[in-house]
C-alpha positions in Angstrom: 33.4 -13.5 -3.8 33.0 -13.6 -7.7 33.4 -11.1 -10.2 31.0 -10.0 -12.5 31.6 -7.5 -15.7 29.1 -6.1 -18.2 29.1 -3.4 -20.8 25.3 -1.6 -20.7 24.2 1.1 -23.0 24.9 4.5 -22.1 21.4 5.5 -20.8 21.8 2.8 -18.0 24.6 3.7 -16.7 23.6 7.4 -16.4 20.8 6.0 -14.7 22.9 4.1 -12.6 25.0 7.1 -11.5 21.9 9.1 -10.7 21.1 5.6 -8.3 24.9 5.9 -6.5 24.0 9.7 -5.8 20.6 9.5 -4.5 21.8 6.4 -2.0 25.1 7.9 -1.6 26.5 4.3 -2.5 29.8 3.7 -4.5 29.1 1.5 -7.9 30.3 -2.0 -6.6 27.9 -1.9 -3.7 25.0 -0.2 -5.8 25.3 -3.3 -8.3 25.4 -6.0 -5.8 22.5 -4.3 -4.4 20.7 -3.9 -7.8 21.4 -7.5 -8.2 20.1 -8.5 -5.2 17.0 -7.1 -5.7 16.6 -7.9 -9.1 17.7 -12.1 -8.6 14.7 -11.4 -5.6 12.0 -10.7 -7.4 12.9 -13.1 -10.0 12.5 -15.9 -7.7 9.4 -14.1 -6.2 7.8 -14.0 -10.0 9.2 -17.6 -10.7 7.6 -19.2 -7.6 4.2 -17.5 -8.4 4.2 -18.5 -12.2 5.0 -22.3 -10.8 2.3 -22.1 -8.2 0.2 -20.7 -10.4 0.6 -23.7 -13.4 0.0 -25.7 -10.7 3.3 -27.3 -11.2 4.8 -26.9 -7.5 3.1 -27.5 -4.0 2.3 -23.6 -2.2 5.0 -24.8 0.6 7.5 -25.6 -2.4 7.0 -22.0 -4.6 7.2 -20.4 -0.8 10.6 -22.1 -0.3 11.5 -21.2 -3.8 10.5 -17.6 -3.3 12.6 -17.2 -0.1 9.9 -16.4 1.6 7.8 -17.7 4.9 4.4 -18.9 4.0 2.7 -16.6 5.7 4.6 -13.5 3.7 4.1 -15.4 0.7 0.7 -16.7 1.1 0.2 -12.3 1.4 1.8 -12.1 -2.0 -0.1 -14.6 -3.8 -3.5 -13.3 -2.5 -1.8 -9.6 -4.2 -1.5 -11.4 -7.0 -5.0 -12.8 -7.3 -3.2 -16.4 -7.4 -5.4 -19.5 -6.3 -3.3 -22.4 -4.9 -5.9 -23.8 -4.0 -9.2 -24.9 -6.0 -12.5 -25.6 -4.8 -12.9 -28.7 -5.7 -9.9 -29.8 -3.7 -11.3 -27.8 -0.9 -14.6 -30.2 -0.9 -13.1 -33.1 -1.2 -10.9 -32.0 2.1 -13.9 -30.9 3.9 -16.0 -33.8 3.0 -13.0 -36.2 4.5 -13.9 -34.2 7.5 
């Protein structure tokens, strides 16, 4: 396991010790759990903007999301993102 260090201002860590009393965590395990979360969504937000630029496949942001289709197909409708567009959605049905 790596180590990480960081100085943060003064208001975040107060913050952060008000966060290790409310979960009744010690600060090691409340960082690597803020981290977690944080590095999650990041992927989450990443996938969508790359979905939504149209510059990855809905499988591929799903995969780069961590996420199952189905939960991220749930999160992209949230979002109001279209992975698919109509016209690709005629020609499909017109193959038919």
């Amino acid at each position: 396991m790596g180590t990480i260090s960081a100085r943060v201002p003064d208001e975040l860590e107060a913050e952060l010790d008000a966060y290790l009393e409310d979960e009744n965590l010690d600060r090691s395990t409340a960082v690597r759990k803020l981290l977690s979360e944080g590095l999650e969504e990041w992927r989450r937000e990443r996938a969508l903007d790359q979905l939504a630029a149209g510059t990855v496949t809905f499988s591929k942001a799903a995969e780069l999301a961590g996420m199952s289709v189905w939960d991220f197909a749930q999160l992209a409708r949230e979002r109001d993102i279209t992975w698919v567009a109509d016209d690709h959605v005629d020609a499909d049905l017109e193959a038919l």
